[in-house]
ZAVO-828431 format. One record per residue (C-alpha): z negated, x negated, y; residue number from 1. Coordinates in Angstrom, 1 decimal. Layout:
N
      z      x      y   i
      Z      X      Y NUM
...
// end
This chain:
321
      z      x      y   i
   64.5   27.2 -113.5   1
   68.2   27.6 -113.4   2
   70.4   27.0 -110.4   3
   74.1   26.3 -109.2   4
   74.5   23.5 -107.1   5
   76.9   22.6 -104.4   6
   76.9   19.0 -103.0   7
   78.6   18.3  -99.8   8
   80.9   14.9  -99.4   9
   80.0   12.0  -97.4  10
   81.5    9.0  -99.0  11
   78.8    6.1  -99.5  12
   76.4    8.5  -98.0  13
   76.5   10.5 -101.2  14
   73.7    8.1 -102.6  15
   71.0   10.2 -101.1  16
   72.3   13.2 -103.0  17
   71.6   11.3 -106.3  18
   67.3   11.1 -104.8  19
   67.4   15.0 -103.8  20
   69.0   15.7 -107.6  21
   65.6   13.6 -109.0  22
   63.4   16.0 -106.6  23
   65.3   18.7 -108.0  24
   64.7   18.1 -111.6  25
   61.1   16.8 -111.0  26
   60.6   20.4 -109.9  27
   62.1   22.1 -112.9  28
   65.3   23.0 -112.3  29
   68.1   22.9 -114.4  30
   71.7   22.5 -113.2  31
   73.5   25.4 -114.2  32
   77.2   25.2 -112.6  33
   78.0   22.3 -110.2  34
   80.4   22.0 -107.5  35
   81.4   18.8 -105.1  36
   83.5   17.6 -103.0  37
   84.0   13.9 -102.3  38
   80.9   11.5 -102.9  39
   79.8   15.0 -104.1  40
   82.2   15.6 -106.3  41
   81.2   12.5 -108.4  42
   77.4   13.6 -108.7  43
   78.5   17.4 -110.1  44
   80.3   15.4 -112.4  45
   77.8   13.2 -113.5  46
   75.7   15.9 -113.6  47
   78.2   18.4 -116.0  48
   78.4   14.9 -118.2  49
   74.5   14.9 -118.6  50
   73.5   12.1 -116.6  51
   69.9   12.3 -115.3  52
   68.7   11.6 -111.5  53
   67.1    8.8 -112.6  54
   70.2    7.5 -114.2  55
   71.8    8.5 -111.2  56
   69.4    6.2 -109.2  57
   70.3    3.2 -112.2  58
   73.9    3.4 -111.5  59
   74.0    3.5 -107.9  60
   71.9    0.5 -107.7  61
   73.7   -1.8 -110.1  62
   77.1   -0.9 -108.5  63
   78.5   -3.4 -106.0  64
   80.3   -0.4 -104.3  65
   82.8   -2.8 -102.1  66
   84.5   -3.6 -105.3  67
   86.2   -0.2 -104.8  68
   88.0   -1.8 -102.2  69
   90.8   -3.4 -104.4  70
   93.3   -5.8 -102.0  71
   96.5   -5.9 -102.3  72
   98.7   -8.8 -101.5  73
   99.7   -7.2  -98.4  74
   96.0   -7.6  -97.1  75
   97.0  -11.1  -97.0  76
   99.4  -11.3  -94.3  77
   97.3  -10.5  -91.3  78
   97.9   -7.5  -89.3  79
  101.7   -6.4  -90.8  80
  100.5   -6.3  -94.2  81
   98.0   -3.5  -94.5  82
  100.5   -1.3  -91.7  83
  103.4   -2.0  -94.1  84
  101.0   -1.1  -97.1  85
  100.2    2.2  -95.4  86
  103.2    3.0  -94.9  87
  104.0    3.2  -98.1  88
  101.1    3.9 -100.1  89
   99.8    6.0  -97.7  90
   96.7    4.6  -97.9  91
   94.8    1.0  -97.3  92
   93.2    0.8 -101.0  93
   94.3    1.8 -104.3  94
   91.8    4.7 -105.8  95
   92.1    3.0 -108.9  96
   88.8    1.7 -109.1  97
   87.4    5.0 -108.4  98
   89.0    7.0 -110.9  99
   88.2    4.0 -113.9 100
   84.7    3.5 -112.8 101
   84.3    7.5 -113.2 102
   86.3    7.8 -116.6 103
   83.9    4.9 -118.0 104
   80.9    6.8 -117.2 105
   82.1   10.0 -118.3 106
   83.5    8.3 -121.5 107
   80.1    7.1 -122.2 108
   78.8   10.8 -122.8 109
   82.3   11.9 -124.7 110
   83.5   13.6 -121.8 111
   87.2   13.0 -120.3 112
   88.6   16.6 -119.7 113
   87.5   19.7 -118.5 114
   88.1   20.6 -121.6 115
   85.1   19.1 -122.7 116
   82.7   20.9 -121.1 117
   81.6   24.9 -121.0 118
   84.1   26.6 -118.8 119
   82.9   27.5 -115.6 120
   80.3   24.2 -115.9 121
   82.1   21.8 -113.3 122
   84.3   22.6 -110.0 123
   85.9   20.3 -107.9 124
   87.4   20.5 -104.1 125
   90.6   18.7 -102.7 126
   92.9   19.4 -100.3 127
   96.9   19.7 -101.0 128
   98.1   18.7  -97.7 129
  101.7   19.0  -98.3 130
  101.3   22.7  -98.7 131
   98.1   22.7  -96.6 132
   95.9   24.4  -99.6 133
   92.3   24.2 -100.5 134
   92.0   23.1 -103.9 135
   89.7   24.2 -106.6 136
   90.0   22.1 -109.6 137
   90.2   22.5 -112.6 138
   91.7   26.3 -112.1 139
   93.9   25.5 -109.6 140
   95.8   23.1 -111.3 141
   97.9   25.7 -112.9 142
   99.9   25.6 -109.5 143
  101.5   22.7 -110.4 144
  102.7   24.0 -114.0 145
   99.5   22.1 -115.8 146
   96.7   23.5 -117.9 147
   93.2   23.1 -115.9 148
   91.4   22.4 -119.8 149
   93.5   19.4 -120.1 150
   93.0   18.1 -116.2 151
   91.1   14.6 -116.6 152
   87.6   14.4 -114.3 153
   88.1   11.4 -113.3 154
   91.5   12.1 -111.8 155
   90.1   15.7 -110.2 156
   87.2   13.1 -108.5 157
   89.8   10.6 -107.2 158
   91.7   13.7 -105.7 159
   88.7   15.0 -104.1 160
   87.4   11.3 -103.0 161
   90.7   10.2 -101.4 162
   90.0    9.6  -97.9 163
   92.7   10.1  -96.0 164
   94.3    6.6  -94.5 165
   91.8    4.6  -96.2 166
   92.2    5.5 -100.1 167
   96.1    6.2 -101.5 168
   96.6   10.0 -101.7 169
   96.8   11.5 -105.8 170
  100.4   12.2 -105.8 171
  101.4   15.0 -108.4 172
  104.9   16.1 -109.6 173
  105.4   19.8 -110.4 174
  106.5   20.4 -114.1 175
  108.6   23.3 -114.9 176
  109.2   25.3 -117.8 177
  112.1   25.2 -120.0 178
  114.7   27.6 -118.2 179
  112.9   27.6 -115.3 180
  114.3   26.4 -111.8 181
  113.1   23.2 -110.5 182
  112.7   22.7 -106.8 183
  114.8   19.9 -104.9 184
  114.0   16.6 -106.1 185
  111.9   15.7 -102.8 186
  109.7   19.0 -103.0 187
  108.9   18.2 -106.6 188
  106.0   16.3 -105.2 189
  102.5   17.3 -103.7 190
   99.8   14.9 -101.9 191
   96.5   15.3 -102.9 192
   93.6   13.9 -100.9 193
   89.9   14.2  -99.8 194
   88.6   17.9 -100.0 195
   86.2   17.3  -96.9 196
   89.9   18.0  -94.9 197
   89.2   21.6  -95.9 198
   85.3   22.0  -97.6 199
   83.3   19.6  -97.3 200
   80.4   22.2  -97.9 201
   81.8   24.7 -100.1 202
   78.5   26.2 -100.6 203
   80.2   29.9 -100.8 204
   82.1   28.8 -104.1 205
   79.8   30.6 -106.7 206
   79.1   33.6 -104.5 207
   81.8   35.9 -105.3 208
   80.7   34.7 -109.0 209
   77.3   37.0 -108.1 210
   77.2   40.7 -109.2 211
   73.9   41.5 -108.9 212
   72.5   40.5 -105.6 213
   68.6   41.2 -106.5 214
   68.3   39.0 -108.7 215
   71.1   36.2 -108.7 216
   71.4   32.8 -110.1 217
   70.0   30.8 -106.9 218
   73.2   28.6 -105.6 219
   71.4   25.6 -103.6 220
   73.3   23.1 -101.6 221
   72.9   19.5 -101.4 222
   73.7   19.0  -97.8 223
   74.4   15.5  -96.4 224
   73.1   15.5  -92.2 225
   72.5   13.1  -88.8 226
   75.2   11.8  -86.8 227
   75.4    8.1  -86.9 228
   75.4    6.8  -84.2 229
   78.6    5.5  -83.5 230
   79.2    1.5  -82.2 231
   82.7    1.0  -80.3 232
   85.6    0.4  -83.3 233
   87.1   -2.9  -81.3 234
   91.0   -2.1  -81.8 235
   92.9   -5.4  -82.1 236
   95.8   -4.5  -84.7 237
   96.9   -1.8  -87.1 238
   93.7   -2.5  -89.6 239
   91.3   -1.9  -87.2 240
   92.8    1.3  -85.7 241
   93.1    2.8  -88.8 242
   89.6    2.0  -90.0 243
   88.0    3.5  -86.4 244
   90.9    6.4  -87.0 245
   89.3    7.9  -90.5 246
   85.8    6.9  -89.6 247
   85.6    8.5  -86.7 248
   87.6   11.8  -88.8 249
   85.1   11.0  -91.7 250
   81.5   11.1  -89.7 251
   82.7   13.8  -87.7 252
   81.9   16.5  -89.9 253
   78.2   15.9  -89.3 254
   78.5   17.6  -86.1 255
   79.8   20.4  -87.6 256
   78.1   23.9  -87.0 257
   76.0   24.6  -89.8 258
   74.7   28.2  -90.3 259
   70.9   28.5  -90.0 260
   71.0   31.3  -92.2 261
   72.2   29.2  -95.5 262
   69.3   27.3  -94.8 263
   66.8   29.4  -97.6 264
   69.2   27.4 -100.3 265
   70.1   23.9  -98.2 266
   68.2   20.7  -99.0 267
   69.2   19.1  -95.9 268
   69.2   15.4  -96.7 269
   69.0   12.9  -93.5 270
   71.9   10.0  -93.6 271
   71.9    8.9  -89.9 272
   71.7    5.2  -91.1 273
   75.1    5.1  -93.3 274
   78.7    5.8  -92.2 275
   80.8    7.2  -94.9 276
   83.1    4.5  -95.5 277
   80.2    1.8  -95.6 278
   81.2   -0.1  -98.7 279
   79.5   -3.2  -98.1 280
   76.0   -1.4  -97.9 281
   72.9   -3.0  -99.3 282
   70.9   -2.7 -102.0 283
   68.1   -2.5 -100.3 284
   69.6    0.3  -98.0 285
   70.9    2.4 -100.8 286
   67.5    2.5 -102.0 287
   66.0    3.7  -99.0 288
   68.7    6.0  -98.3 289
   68.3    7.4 -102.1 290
   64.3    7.6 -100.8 291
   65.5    9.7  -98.3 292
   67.2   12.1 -100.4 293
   64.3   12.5 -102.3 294
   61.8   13.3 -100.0 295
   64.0   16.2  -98.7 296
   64.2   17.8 -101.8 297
   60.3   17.1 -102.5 298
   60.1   19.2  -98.9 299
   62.4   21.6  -99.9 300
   60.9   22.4 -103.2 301
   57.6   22.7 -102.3 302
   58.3   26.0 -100.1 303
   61.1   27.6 -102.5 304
   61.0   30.1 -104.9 305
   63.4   32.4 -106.7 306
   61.8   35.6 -105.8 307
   62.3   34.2 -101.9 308
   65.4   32.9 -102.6 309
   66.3   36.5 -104.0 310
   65.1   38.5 -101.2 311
   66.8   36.6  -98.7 312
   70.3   36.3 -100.3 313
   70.1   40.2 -100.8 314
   69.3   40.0  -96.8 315
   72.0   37.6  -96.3 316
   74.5   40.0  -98.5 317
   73.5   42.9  -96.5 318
   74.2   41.6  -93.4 319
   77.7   39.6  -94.2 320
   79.4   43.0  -95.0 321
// end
């Protein structure tokens, strides 16, 4: 069974995507298009590369996912350092990590640009916040004078996985053809961060992709859900009020509405335990959070069907004009 699939962001909590992707394909289905944003954006990826869930699974568990945290030398000086760092980087960490830890594992399956793959296969959100745009990468790219085929991944994940305040922003500079008149020096350049600013769900992506609304390709989502429950953030210095600033931003879209009636193609998967910037998490609660994952899809799957699916997207259709 073929499908498109749309996973939601959620930082660390993305692990539990990765065990409703094994349900998934223990079922049958086969990942047709993918889309993601954030922690999401990385498992579409994957995904479009031709990793497995169970490879998923392998890699999540042999990652020590706090080594994404790269230090300056400005973390050193207590306090100042990671304010003057912000300041100007715009972020506490480097995304380096990131982005090289995603071009090695797409390397290993000979895939580095969009290019690479069938067109259409792989779609990525971020958010331009100098010009306050949603982002769909690779097409959109072309705003900024550059050809989406040549756009790496791993720099498309690193947009959509910047987490505003915590990882630098993906700065890019418009080019301009020959003849052409460039902008002022200063408006040359556009910051790029976390698509979950603008989509965090973008479960509508493939819709308008849909002709024949009896019998579509089913679109599921991958749906990341529970509020954590929050512990005062203890504000003692310009670390700490930056860390309770963009966790309190980050969690907050799990109390976003969600419409009940997407819920025919939504594997809601629970991830009450894990805050989105929880780097340091365990093995052991990765597992159990990947567990989690799985035992939504397995719940999910056992009641779905495309001729379902088809009657009530053709309801949903009907109704949304």
């Amino acid at each position: 069974m073929e499908v498109n699939a749309v996973f939601q962001g959620g930082g660390v909590k993305g692990i539990g995507l990765a065990g409703a992707v094994c349900s998934a394909e223990k079922h049958g289905v086969v990942f047709e298009r993918l889309a993601g944003t954030s922690s999401g954006a990385i498992i579409a990826a994957l995904l479009a590369a031709g990793y497995t869930g169970e490879e998923l699974k392998e890699i999540i568990l042999k990652t020590p996912f706090s080594t994404f945290l790269k230090h300056s030398p400005l973390h050193r000086v207590r306090w100042l350092g990671p304010a003057v760092r912000l300041y100007f980087k715009k972020g506490l960490y480097s995304g380096d990590r990131v982005e090289n830890w995603a071009a090695d594992l797409l390397a290993a399956r000979g895939i580095r640009r969009f290019g690479d793959l069938p067109q259409g296969k792989l779609q990525i959100i971020a958010s331009d916040i100098s010009n306050g745009r949603l982002l769909v990468l690779p097409q959109d790219i072309v705003r900024y004078g550059m050809a989406p085929e040549r756009l790496s991944i791993s720099r498309a994940v690193r947009m959509s996985t910047s987490i505003p305040f915590f990882f630098d922003p993906v700065i890019l500079r418009k080019r301009y053809r020959i003849g052409e008149k460039a902008e002022p020096f200063r408006d040359q350049f556009v910051y790029v961060v976390d698509g979950g600013l603008l989509s965090n769900f973008p479960l509508w992506l493939f819709d308008k992709d849909i002709h024949d609304p009896v019998d579509p390709v089913p679109t599921l989502g991958f749906q990341l859900v529970g509020r954590v429950e929050q512990a005062p953030h203890p504000i003692v210095g310009p670390l700490t009020m930056f860390r309770a600033l963009f966790s309190t931003m980050m969690d907050a879209h799990d109390e976003r509405y969600i419409d009940e009636a997407e819920g025919f193609r939504t594997i809601k998967i629970p991830s009450a335990n894990v805050h989105t910037t929880e780097f340091e998490i365990s093995g052991e609660k990765s597992l159990e959070l990947f567990e989690e994952g799985k035992q939504a899809g397995d719940k999910f799957f056992r009641k779905f069907s495309v001729d379902r699916y088809a009657k009530l997207y053709a309801q949903r259709m009907k109704t949304s004009k």
